[in-house]
C-alpha positions in Angstrom: -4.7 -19.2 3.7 -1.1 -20.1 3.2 0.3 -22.5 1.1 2.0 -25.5 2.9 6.0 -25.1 3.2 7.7 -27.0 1.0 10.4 -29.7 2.1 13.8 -29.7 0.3 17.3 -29.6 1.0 18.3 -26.7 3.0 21.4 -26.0 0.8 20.8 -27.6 -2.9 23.2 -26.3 -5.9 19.8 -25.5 -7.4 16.5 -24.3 -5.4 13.6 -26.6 -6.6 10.6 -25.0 -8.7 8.4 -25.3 -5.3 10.3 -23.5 -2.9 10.7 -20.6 -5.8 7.0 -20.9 -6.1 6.1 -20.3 -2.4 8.6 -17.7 -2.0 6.8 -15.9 -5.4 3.5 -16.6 -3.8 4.4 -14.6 -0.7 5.6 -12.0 -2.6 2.5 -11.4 -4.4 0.6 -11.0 -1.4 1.9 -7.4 -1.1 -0.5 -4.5 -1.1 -1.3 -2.8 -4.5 -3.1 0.3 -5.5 -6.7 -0.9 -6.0 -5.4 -4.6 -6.3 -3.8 -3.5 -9.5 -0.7 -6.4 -8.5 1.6 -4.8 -11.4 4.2 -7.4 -11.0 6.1 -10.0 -13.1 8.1 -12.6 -12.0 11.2 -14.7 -13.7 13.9 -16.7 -11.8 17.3 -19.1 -12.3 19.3 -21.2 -10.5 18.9 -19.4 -7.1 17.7 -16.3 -7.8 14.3 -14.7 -8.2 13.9 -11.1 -10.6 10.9 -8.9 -10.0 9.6 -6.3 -13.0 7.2 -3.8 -12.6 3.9 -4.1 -15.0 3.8 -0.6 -16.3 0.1 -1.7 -18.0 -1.5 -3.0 -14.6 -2.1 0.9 -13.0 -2.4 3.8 -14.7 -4.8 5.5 -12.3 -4.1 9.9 -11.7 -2.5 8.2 -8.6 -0.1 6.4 -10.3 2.2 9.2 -10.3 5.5 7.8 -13.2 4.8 4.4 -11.9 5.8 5.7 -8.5 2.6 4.0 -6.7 3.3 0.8 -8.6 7.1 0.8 -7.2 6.3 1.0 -4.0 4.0 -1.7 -3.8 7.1 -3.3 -5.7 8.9 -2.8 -2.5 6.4 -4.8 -0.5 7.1 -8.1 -2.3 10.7 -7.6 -1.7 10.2 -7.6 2.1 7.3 -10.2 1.6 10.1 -12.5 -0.2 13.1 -11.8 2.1 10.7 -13.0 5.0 9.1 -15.9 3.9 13.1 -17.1 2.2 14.5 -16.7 6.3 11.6 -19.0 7.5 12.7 -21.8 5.2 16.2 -21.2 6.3 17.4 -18.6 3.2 18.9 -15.0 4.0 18.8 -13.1 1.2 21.4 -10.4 -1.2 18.6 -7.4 -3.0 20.1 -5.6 -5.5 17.6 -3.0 -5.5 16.6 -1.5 -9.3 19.2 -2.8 -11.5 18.1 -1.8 -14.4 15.8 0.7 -14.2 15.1 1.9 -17.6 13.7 -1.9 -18.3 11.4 -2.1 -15.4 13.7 -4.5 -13.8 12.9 -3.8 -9.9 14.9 -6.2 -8.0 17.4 -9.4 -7.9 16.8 -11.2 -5.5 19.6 -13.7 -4.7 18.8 -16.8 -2.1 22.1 -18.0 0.0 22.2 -20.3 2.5 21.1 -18.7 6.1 22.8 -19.8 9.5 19.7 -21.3 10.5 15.9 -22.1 10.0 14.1 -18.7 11.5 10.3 -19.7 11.9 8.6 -16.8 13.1 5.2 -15.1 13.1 6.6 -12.6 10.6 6.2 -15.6 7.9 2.1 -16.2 9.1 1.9 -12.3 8.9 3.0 -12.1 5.4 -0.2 -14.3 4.5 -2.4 -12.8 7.0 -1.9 -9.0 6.6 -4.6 -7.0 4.9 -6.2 -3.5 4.6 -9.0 -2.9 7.8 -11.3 -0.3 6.6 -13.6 -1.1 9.5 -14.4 1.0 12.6 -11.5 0.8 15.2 -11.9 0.5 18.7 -10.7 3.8 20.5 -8.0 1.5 22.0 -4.4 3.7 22.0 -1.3 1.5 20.9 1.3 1.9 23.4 4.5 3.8 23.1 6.4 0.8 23.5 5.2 -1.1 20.6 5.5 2.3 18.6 9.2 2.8 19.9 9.8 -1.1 18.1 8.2 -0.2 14.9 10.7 2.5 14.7 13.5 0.2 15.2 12.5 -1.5 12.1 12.1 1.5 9.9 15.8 2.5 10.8 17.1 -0.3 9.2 16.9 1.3 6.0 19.4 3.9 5.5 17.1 7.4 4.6 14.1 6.2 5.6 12.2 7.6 8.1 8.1 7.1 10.0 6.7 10.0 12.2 3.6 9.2 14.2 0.8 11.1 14.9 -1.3 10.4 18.1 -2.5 13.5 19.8 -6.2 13.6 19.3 -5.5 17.1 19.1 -3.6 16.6 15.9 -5.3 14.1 14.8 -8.0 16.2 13.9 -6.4 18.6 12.0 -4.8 16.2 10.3 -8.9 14.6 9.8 -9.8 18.1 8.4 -6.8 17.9 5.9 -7.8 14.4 4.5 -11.1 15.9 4.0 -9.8 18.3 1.6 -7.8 15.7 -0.4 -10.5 13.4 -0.5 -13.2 15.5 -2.0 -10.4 15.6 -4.9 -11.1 11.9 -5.5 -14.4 12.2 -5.6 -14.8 15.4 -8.3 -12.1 14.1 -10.1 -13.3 12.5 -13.6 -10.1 10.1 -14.1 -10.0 8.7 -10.6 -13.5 8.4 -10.3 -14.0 6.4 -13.5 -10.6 4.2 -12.2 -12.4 3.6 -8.9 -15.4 1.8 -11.0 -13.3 -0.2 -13.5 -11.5 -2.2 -10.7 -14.6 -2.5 -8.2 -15.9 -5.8 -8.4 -19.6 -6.3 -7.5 -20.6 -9.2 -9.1 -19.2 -12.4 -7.5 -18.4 -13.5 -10.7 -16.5 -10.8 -11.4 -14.4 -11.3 -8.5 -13.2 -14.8 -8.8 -13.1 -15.0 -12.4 -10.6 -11.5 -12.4 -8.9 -11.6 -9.4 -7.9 -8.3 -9.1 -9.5 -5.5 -7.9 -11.8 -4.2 -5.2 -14.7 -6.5 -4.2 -17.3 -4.1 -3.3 -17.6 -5.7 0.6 -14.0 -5.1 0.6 -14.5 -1.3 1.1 -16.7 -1.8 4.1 -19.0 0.8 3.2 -22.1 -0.8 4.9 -25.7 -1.0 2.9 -25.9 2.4 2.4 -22.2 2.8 0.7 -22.7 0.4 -1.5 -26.0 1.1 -2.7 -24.4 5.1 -3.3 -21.5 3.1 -4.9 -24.0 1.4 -7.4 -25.6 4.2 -8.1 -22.7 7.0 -8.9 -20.8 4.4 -11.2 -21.7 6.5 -13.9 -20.0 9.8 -13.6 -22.7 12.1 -14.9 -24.5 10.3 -11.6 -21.4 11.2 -9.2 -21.2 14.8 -10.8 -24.8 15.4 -9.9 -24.1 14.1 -6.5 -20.6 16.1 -6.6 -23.1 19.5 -7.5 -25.5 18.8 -4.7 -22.8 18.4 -1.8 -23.6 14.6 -1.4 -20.5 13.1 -2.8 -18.4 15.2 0.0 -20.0 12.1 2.0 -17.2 10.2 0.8 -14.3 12.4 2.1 -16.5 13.0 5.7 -15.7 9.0 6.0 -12.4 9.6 5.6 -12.2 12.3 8.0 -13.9 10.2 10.5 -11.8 7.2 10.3 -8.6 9.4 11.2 -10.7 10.9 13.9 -11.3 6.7 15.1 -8.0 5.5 14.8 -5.6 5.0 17.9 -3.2 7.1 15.4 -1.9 8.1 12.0 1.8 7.3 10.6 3.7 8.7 7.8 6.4 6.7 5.6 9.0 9.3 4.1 12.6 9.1 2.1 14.9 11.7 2.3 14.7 12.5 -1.7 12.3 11.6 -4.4 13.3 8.9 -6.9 12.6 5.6 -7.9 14.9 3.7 -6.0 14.5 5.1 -2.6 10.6 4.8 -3.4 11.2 1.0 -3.8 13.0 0.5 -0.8 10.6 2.4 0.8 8.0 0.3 0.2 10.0 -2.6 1.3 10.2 -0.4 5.0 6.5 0.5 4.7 5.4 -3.8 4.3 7.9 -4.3 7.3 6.0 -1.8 9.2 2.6 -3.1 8.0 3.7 -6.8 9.1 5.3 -5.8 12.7 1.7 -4.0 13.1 -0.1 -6.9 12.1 2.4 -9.0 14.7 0.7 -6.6 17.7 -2.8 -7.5 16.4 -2.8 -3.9 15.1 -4.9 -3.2 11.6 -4.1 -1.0 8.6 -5.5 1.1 6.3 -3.5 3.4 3.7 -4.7 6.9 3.1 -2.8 7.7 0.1 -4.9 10.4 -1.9 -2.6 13.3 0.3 1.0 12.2 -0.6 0.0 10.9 -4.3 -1.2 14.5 -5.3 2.0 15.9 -4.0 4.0 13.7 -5.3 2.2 14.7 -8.7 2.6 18.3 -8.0 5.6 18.0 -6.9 7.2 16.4 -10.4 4.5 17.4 -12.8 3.2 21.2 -10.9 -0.2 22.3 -9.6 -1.1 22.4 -13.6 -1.9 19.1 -13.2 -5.2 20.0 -11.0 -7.9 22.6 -11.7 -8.3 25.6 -9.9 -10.4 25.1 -7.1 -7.9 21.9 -6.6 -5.0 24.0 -6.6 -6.7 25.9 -3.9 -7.7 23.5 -2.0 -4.4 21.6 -2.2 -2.3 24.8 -1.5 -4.5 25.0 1.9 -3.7 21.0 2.3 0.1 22.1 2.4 -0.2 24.4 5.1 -1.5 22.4 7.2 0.8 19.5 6.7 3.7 21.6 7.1 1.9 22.2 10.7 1.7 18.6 11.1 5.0 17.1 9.9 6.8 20.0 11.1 10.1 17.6 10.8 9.0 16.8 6.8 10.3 19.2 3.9 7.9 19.2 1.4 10.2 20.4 -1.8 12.6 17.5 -0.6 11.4 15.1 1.5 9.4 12.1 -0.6 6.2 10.7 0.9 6.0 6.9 0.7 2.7 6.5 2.3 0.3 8.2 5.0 -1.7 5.4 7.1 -4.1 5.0 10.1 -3.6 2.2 12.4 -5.9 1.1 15.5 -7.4 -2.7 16.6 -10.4 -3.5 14.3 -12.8 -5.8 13.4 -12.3 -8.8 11.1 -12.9 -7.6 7.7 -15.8 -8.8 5.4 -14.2 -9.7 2.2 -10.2 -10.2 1.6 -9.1 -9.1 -1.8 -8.5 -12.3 -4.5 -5.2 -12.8 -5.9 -4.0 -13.7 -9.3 -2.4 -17.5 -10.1 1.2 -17.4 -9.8 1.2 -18.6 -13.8 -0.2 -14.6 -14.5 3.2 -13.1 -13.3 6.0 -15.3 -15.0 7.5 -14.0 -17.8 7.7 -16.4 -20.8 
């Protein structure tokens, strides 16, 4: 639940330690890869710095940080919204100083007025639904507005994907890039060091997957349990069980009123970051329709690694199954240029059901820098 809003004067010389706080807390409720929340915080007078925590993530997805930034972006937007509902607009200088992790500076000014909206409860309230979604569509209307917000950032862009028709080709392709994540040593073996199954585990780390999180049901998590030791999820990997795992993929897309894609017109850090901060806006105007979320990231992370580090970087059979991935996408996306185009995030969106287990969160202590 959110913290209370704190009381102060609108306009001080210097912005109190508790309204710095709550804007900090908001900003760490941004979505991270697998929880990793690689963020640190520092702050003067009225303005707040965010750094990127090279150490949190370094999962095979975490392409040169590139996963890490964009979840950087999301506590920009998760900051510059909860600042406008205590009456704060806000100046980002986006990446100033790249090459020392330094994200963002954030500077605070006095707004024209106090802007209390259900933006600021969505910041708090927004979440990743892996649940079953009703077969509900989302209208073109409320689509058409989401789009309005995405073109407020200059190069970014969000195609949609609602044809059932196209929605399961687009199923079949996730399938490929899923069974990657499954046969894949290094991911694998990241996927078990931040599930959390005991609840001990969960409240004394705060970070992380809890295992109800996933919303695998009783049978996912007793298969969880069991393949946590890779020789365990090889032999299932051999025997064609472990493609179980991608099939749930595929038939989430194939459940979902629709699919959207998050792009930047070229591939580098800073349009990443500020493509993050589109992709949170998006994730909070969905959340304003009573519309849930789920990222499907596997797809655009292995491009974006074969796209800066070449197909090397997978095995054979990956390469092959990957190179058939492309194809399709091109199909798909026909508007997206692969060698160009950069991939923020691919996600399915639909109405479901309250989920089982939120994940935790750090104490704000964790991310200031000394």
């Amino acid at each position: 639940s959110p913290p209370h809003k704190p009381k102060f004067d609108p306009a001080p010389p210097t912005i109190p330690k508790n309204v710095i706080y709550y804007l900090i807390q908001a900003g760490i409720r941004a979505p991270s890869g697998d929880n990793a929340q690689p963020w640190y915080f520092s702050w003067q007078n009225n303005e707040i710095s965010l750094f990127l925590n090279p150490d949190a993530d370094h999962s095979f997805f975490n392409v040169d940080q590139y996963a890490s930034i964009i979840s950087c972006g999301a506590v920009i937007e998760n900051i510059r919204i909860a600042a406008q509902s205590l009456g704060f607009d806000t100046i980002i200088d986006h990446l100033p100083e790249p090459e020392n992790n330094y994200m963002a500076r954030i500077k605070l000014t006095s707004g024209s007025q106090k802007q209390v909206n259900s933006n600021d409860k969505s910041v708090w309230l927004r979440c990743t639904n892996r649940t079953r979604y009703s077969p509900q569509k989302v209208s073109e209307k409320t689509l058409g507005e989401i789009k309005k917000e995405i073109d407020a950032f200059v190069g970014v862009n969000i195609h949609f994907v609602t044809q059932k028709s196209d929605l399961k080709k687009l199923a079949r392709t996730i399938y490929k890039a899923d069974r990657i994540r499954t046969e894949h040593k290094g991911l694998h073996l990241h996927l078990m060091h931040m599930l959390r199954i005991k609840e001990k585990d969960i409240f004394s780390k705060c970070d992380g997957l809890p295992i109800k999180n996933l919303e695998a049901g009783p049978g996912g998590e007793i298969f969880l349990r069991l393949t946590k030791p890779w020789f365990v999820m090889q032999c299932m990997n051999y025997t064609g069980i472990g493609r179980l795992v991608a099939l749930h993929s595929y038939l989430s897309i194939l459940n979902s009123a629709g699919v959207a894609l998050i792009t930047v017109n070229t591939v580098n850090k800073k349009n990443f970051l500020i493509g993050g901060q589109a992709l949170e806006r998006a994730w909070i105007s969905f959340q304003n329709q009573g519309i849930s979320i789920q990222p499907m990231t596997a797809i655009t992370l292995f491009h974006l690694r074969w796209l800066l580090h070449g197909k090397e970087e997978f095995t054979p059979r990956h390469q092959k199954l990957l190179t058939t991935a492309w194809k399709s996408w091109d199909k798909i996306f026909p508007d997206i240029d692969l060698g160009k185009h950069g991939q923020v995030m691919l996600f399915r969106f639909g109405y479901g059901q309250k989920i089982s287990f939120p994940t935790p969160r750090k104490k704000i202590e964790d991310f200031l820098l000394k």
